[in-house]
C-alpha positions as MATLAB code, in Angstrom:
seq = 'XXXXXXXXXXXXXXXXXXXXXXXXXXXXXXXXXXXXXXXXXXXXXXXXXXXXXXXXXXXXXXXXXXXXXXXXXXXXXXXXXXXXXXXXXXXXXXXXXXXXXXXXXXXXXXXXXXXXXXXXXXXXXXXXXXXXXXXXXXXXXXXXXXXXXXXXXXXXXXXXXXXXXXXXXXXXXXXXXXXXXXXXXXXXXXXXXXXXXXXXXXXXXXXXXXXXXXXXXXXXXXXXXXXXXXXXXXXXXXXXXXXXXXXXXXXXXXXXXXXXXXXXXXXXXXXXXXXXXXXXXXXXXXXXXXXXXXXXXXXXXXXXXXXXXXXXXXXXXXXXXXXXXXXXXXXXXXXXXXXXXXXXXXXXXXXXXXXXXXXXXXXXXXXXXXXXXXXXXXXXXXXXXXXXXXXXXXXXXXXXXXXXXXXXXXXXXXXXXXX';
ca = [
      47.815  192.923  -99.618;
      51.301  190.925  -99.207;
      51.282  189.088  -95.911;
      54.639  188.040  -94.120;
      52.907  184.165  -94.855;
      52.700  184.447  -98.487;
      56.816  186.098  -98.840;
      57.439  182.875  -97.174;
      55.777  180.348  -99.167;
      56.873  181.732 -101.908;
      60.916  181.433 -101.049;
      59.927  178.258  -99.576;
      58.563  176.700 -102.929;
      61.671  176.054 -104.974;
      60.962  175.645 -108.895;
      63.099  173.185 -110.758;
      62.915  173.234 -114.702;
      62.589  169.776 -116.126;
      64.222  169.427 -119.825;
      61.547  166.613 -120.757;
      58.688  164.976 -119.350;
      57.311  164.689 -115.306;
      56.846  161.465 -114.626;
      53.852  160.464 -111.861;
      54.040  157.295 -109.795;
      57.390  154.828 -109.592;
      55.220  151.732 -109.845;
      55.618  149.208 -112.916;
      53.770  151.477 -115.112;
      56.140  154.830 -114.273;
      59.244  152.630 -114.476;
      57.944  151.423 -117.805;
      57.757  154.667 -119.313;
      60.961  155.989 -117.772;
      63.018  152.893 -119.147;
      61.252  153.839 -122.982;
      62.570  157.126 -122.072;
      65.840  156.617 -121.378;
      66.375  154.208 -124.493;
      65.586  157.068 -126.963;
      67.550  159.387 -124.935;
      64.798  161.754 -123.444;
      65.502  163.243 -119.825;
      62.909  163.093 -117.224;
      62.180  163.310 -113.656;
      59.929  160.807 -111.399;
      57.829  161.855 -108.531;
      57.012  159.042 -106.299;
      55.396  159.457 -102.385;
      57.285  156.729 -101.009;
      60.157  156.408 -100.324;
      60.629  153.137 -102.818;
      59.508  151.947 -106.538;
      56.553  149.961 -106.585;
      55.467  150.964 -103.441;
      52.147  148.814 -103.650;
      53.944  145.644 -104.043;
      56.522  146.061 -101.203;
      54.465  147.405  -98.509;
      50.669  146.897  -99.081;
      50.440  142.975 -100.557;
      50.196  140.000  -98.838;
      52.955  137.409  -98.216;
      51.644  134.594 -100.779;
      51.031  136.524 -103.600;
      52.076  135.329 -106.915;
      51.329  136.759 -110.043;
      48.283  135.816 -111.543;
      49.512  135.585 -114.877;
      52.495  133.550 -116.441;
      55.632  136.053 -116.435;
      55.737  136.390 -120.546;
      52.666  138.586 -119.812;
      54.101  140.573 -116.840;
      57.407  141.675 -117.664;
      58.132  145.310 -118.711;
      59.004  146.872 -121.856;
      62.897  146.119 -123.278;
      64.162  143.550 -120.158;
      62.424  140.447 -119.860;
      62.033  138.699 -116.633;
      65.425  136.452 -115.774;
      65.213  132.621 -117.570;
      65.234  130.682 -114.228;
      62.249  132.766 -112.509;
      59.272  130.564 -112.347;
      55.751  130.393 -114.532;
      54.389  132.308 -112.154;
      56.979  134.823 -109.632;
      56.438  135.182 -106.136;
      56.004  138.574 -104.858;
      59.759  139.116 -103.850;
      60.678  137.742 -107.084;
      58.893  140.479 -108.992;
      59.838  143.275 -106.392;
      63.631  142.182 -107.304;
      63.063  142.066 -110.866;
      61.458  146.022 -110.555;
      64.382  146.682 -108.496;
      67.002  145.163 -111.134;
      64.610  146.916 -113.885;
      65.514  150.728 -112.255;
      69.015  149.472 -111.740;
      69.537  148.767 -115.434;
      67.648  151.946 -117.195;
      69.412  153.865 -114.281;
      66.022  155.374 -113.233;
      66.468  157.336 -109.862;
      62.662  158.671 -108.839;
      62.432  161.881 -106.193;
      61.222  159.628 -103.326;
      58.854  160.890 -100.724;
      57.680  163.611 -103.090;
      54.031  163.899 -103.035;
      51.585  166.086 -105.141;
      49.865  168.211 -104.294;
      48.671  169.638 -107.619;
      49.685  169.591 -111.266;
      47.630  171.950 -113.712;
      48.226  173.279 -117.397;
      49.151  177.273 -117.502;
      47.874  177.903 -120.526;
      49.874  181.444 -120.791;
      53.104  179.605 -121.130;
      52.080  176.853 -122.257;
      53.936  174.446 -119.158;
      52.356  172.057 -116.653;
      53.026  173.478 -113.230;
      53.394  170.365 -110.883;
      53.683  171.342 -107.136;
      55.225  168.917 -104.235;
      55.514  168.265 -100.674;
      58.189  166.476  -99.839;
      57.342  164.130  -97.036;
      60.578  162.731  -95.377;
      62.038  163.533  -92.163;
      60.694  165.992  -89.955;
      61.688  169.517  -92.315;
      58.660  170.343  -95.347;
      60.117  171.355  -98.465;
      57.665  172.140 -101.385;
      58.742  171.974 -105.103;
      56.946  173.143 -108.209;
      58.533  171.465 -111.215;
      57.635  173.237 -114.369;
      57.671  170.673 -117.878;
      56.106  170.387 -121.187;
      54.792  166.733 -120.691;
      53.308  165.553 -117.643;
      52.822  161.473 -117.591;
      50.549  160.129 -115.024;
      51.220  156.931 -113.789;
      49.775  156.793 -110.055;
      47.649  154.008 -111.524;
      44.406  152.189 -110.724;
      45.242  150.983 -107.043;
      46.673  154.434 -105.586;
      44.534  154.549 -102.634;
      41.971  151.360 -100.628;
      38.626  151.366 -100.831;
      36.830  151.258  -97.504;
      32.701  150.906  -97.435;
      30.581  152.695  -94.842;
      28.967  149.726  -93.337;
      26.441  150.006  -90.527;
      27.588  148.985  -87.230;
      31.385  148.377  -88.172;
      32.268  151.123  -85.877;
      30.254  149.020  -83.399;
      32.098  145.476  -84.329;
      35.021  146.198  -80.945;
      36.619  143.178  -82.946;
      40.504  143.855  -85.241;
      39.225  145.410  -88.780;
      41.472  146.284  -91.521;
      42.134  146.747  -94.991;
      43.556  143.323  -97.503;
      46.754  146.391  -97.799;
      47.435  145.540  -94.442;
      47.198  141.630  -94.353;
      50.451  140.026  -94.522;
      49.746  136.273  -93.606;
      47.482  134.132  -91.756;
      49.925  133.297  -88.933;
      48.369  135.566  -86.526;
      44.915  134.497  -86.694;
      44.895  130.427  -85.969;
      41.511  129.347  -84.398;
      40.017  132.995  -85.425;
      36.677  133.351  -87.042;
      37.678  135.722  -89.630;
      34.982  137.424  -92.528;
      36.950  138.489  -95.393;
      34.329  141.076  -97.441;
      35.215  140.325 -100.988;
      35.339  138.062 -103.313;
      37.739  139.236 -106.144;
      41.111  137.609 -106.480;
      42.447  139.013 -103.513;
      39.682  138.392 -101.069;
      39.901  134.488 -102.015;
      43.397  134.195 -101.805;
      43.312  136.123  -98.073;
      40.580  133.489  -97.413;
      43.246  130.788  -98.733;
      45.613  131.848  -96.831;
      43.506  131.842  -93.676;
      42.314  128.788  -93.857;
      45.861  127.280  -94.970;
      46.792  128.899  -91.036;
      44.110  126.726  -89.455;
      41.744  130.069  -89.322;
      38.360  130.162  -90.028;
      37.125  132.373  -92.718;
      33.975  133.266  -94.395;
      33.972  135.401  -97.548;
      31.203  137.514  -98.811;
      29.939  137.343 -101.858;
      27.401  140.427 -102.351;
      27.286  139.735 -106.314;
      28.048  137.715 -109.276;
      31.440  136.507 -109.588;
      33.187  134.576 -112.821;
      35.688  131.698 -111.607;
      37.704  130.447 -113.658;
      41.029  127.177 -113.844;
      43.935  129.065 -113.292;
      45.216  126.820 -115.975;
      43.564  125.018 -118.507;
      45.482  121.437 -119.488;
      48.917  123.197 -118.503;
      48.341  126.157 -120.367;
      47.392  129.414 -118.862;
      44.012  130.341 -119.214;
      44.516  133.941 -120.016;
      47.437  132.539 -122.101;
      44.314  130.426 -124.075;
      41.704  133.437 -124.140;
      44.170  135.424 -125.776;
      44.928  132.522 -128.429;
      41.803  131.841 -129.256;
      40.686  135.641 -129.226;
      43.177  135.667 -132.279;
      40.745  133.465 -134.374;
      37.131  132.963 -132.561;
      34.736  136.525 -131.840;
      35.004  137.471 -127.820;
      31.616  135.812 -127.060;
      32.692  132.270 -128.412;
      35.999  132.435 -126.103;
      33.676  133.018 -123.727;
      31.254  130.209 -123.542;
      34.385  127.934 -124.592;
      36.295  129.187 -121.418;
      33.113  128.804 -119.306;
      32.477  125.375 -120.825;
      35.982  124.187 -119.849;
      35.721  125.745 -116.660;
      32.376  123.621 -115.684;
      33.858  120.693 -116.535;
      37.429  121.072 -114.769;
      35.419  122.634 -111.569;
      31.900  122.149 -111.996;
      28.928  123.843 -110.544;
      29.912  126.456 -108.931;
      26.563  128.246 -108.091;
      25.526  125.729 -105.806;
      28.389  127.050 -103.636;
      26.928  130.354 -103.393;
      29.569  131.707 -106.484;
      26.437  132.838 -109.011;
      27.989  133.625 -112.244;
      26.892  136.824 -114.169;
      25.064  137.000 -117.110;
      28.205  138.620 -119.171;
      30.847  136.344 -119.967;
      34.201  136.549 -118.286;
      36.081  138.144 -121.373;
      33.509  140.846 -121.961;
      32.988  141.878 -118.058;
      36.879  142.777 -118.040;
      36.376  144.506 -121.342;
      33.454  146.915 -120.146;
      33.674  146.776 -116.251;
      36.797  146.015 -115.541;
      35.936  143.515 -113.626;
      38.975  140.546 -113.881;
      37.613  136.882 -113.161;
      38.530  134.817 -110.407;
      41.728  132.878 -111.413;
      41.401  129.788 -108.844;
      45.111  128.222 -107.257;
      42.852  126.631 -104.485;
      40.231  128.419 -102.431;
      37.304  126.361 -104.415;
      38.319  123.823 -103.000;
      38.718  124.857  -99.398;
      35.162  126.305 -100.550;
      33.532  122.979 -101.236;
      35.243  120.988  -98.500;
      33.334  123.625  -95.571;
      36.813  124.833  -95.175;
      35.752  128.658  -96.038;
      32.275  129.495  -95.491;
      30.742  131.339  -98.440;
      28.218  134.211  -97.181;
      25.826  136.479  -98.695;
      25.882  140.693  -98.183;
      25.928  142.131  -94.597;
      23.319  144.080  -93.371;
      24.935  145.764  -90.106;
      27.541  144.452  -87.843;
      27.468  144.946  -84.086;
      29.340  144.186  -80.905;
      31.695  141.131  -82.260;
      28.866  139.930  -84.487;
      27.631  140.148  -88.423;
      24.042  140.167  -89.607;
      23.654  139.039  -93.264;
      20.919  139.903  -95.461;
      19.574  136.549  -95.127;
      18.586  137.284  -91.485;
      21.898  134.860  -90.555;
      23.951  136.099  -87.517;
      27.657  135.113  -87.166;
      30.123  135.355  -84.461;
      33.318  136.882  -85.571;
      36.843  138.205  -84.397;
      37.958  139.825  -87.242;
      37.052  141.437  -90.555;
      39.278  141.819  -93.508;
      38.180  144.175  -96.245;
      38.902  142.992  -99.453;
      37.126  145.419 -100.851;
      39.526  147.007 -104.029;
      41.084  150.139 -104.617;
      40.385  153.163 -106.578;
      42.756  155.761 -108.455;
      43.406  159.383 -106.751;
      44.070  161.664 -109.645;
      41.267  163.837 -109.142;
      42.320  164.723 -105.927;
      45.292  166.636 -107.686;
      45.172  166.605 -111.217;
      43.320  169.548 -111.919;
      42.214  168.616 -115.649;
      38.490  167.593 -116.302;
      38.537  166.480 -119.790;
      41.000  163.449 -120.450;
      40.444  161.992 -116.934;
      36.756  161.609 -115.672;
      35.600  161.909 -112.051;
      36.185  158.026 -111.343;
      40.292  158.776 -112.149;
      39.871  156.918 -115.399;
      40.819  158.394 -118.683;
      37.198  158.831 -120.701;
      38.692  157.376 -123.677;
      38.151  153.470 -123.584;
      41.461  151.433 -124.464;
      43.162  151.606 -126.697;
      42.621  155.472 -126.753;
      43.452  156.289 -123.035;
      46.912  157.208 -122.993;
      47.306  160.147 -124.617;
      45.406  163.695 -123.914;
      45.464  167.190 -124.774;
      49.058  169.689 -124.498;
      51.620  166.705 -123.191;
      49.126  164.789 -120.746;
      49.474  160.886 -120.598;
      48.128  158.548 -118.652;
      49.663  154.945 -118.125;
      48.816  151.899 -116.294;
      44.851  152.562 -116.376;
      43.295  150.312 -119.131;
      42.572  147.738 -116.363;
      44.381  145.059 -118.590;
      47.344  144.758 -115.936;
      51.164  144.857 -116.624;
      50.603  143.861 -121.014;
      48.579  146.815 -120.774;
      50.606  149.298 -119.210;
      53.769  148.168 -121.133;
      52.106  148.550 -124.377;
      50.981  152.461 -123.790;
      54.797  153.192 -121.906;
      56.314  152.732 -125.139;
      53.431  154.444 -127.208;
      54.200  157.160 -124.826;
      57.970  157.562 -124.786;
      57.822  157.394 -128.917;
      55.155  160.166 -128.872;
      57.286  162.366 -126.513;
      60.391  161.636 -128.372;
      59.308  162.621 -131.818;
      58.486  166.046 -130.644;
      61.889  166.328 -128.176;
      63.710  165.151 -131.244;
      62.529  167.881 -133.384;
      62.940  170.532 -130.932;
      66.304  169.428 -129.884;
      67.301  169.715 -133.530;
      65.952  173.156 -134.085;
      67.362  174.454 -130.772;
      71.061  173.189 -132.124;
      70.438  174.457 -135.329;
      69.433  177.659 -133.975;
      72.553  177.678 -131.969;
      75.052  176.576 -134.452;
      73.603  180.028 -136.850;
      74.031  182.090 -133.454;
      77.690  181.083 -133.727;
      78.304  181.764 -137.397;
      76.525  184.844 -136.277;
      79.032  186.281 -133.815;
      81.982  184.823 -135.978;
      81.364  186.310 -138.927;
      80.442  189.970 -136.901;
];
């Protein structure tokens, strides 16, 4: 039967026909792809939930950040960062240069579109991609209807949070690294940052740099690493010597170097894993911990390095080591996963996790228009690298149909001239 509800919803869903490819997420990675775009001419729409580009980096980072990685290995396909920004940019720095970067390819996203759903109709052979729009206080829903659908929400679309026993319990402030901005607020505070990826040392730098007192977890094996090596970037020198040595030689070399600039580690409470630093980013993803101070803050006493918690209770931590701390805050530094299976309703490019199943460099492109951009956990060179596989895919096949489509209407003519 047709209910009054569903003659509504279905004047309230407006459907807007997009002449080229749907483009998901206005981070680096969808800005990437959209600039390749526009440079071989193809039009395109991008969705994004926020209401800004790079949404991650302007609202859910934390004051001090810095890229990682020297800018030649950041910057985005086709406009290189500006000459006088530093080795490594600040975080306002690289906001401005995304912000300069949508100015110049003229890349306007649908802000505070958010979807719902996307799925292939196999009848017509379209991706249906259905929206809420989230601003003000009206709802408008959108289904945009395309022949290539690029997904580019990313890995970091939504925080992690662990079910830990007792945290309910704790009474004391708790929240996710997303929502730290800086140290300032917690001088003379006993913080536990869980976490000890890059993130979760730099919070604890930061802490301690505001006369807090932190202690970081470390539940498992973790690879530290110089962030430089005798002025050179490390990654800058992995990626050198990858060129000429096999991965498990670069390896033990960076591990060697890295003893002897900042030596034992382990008897810290920073075990290193079995699999070499290189190789544990190439299978798990799992990036080493580039140091720019927090070791040292580590081996003064200056943050307290603790194994796994067991429970929490009333303004207190047990760890597994039967230790009991006094605490006033936790921050969870505890990563981020990807949310396309929540509405990407496709089960055999992407697997459960929101990965694509194909390992790099084979992740980027599916079945009937589906790509994926900005997963192959290899940051910013990554994502750059598979936005302009992408836009040269898509633009041999527009280019061939825009040619037949003229062709087809330049005959019409001659048709109705010559009748």
């Amino acid at each position: 039967m047709f209910r009054i509800s569903d003659h509504d919803d279905f004047f309230a869903r407006r459907c807007v026909w997009v002449n080229g490819p749907v483009i998901v997420g206005a981070g680096p990675s969808g800005l990437a792809v959209a600039a390749c775009l526009k440079d071989q001419g193809v039009p395109f729409v991008v969705l994004e939930r926020a209401n800004c580009i790079a949404s991650l980096w302007q609202k859910r980072t934390y004051n001090r950040l810095k890229l990682h990685l020297p800018k030649q290995f950041c910057q985005l396909p086709k406009l290189p960062f500006p000459e006088d920004f530093p080795e490594y940019p600040t975080k306002k720095q690289f906001i401005d240069y995304l912000e300069s970067y949508a100015n110049h390819f003229d890349i306007n996203p649908q802000f505070n579109e958010c979807v719902q759903s996307a799925k292939y109709d196999e009848t017509c052979g379209l991706w249906r991609v259905k929206t809420v729009s989230t601003s003000g206080t009206s709802r408008a829903e959108v289904e945009y209807i395309c022949r290539w659908l690029v997904v580019a929400t990313g890995e970091n679309a939504e925080c992690v949070v662990p079910e830990i026993e007792g945290l309910s319990e704790f009474g004391g402030h708790v929240m996710h690294a997303c929502e730290y901005k800086s140290g300032e607020d917690y001088r003379g505070k006993r913080v536990l940052v869980v976490g000890c990826g890059n993130s979760g040392m730099e919070v604890s730098l930061d802490l301690s740099n505001h006369n807090a007192l932190p202690s970081v977890v470390v539940r498992s094996s973790v690879h530290v690493l110089p962030r430089e090596i005798l002025g050179k970037s490390t990654f800058e020198l992995g990626v050198l010597m990858m060129k000429w040595l096999p991965l498990w030689l670069v390896d033990k070399l960076l591990l060697i170097m890295a003893w002897l600039l900042l030596g034992n580690v382990e008897k810290f409470g920073l075990k290193r894993p079995s699999i070499g630093p290189l190789e544990l980013k190439n299978t798990e993803g799992k990036s080493p911990v580039l140091d720019i101070g927090a070791l040292q803050k580590i081996k003064s006493g200056e943050i307290k390095v603790v194994p796994g918690i067991k429970r929490f209770s009333c303004g207190r931590v047990e760890l597994v080591n039967g230790e009991n701390l006094e605490i006033d805050s936790v921050v969870l530094a505890t990563g981020y996963r990807s949310n396309v299976p929540y509405w990407l309703q496709e089960t055999e490019f992407f697997s459960k996790n929101g990965f694509p199943k194909a390992p790099f460099p084979n992740g980027w492109k599916g079945n009937a228009g589906l790509y994926a951009v900005g997963f192959t956990r290899r940051g910013l060179s990554g994502a750059s690298s598979d936005a302009m596989r992408i836009a040269q895919d898509i633009f041999k096949v527009w280019k061939e149909e825009t040619k037949q489509k003229k062709q087809s209407i330049a005959c019409h003519r001659r048709c109705i001239s010559q009748f």
